[in-house]
C-alpha positions in Angstrom: 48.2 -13.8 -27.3 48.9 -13.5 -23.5 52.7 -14.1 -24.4 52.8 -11.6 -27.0 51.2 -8.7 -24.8 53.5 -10.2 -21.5 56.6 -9.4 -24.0 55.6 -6.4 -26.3 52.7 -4.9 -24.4 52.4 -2.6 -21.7 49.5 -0.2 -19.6 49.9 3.3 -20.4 47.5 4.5 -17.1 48.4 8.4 -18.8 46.5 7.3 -21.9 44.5 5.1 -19.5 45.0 2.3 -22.2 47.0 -1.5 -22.8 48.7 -0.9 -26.2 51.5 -3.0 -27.6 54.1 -1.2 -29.8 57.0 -2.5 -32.1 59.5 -0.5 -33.5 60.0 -1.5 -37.1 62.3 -0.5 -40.2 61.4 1.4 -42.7 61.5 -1.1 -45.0 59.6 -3.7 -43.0 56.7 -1.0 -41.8 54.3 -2.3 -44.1 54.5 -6.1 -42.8 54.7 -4.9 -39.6 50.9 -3.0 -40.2 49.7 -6.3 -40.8 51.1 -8.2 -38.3 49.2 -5.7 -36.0 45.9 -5.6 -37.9 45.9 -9.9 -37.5 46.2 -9.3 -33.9 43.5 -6.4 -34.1 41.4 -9.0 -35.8 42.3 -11.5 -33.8 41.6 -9.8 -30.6 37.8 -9.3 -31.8 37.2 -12.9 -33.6 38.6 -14.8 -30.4 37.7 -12.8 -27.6 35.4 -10.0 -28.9 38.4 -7.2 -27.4 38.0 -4.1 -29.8 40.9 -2.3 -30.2 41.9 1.1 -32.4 43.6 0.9 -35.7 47.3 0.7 -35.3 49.1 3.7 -36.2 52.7 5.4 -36.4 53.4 8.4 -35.4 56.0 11.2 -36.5 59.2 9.8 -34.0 62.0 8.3 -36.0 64.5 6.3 -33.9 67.9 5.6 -35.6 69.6 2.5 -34.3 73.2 2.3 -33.8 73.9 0.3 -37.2 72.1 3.4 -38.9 68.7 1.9 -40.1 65.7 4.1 -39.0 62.9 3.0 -37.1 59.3 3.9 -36.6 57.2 2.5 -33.9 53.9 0.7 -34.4 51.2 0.9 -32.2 48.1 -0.6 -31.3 45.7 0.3 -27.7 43.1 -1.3 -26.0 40.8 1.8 -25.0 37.5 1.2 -23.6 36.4 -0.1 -19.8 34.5 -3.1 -21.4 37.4 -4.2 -23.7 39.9 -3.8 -20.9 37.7 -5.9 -18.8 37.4 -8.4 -21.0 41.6 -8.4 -21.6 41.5 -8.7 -18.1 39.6 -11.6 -18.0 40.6 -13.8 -21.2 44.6 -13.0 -21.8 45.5 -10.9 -18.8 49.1 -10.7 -18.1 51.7 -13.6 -16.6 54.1 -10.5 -15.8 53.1 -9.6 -12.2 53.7 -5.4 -12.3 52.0 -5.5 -15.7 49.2 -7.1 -13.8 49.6 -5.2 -10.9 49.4 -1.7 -13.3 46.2 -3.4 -15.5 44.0 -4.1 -12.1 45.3 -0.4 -11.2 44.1 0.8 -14.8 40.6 -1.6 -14.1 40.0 0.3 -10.8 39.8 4.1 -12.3 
């Protein structure tokens, strides 16, 4: 888990959150919703971390070979659950570590 938000995740200290997006194709959006919703359920069975449903917005990237994109997304919100990120899976990434203690301390 601590891999896969070190590579994909990221604080967003505007939305005062951690959330990991993925930008997926069209055609792959629905497997990439459940990808998410395993790491949703995941995050809750192995470390009791709630997170929000992952969503899509409205942005459409269109890649240089053409295909469209959409962006998947999925935050950790609350103090408790990004104490608890903080303390079971964390970050190996020092500035991502840096910014989560920064998000910790508001």
């Amino acid at each position: 888990m601590q891999r896969l938000f070190d590579c994909e995740g990221s604080i967003d200290l505007s939305g005062k959150a951690i959330k990991i997006e993925m930008w997926k194709s069209e055609e792959l959006i629905d497997e990439g919703f459940k990808f998410f919703r395993t790491i949703k359920r995941k995050l809750k069975y192995y470390f009791n971390i709630n997170s929000n449903e992952p969503f899509s917005g409205s942005r459409i990237n269109l890649r240089k070979d053409g295909v469209k994109t959409k962006p998947i997304v999925l935050k950790i919100k609350q103090k408790k659950n990004i104490a608890k990120f903080f303390k079971e899976i964390a970050f190996e990434n020092a500035e991502k570590q840096r910014k989560l203690l920064l998000l910790m301390g508001d």
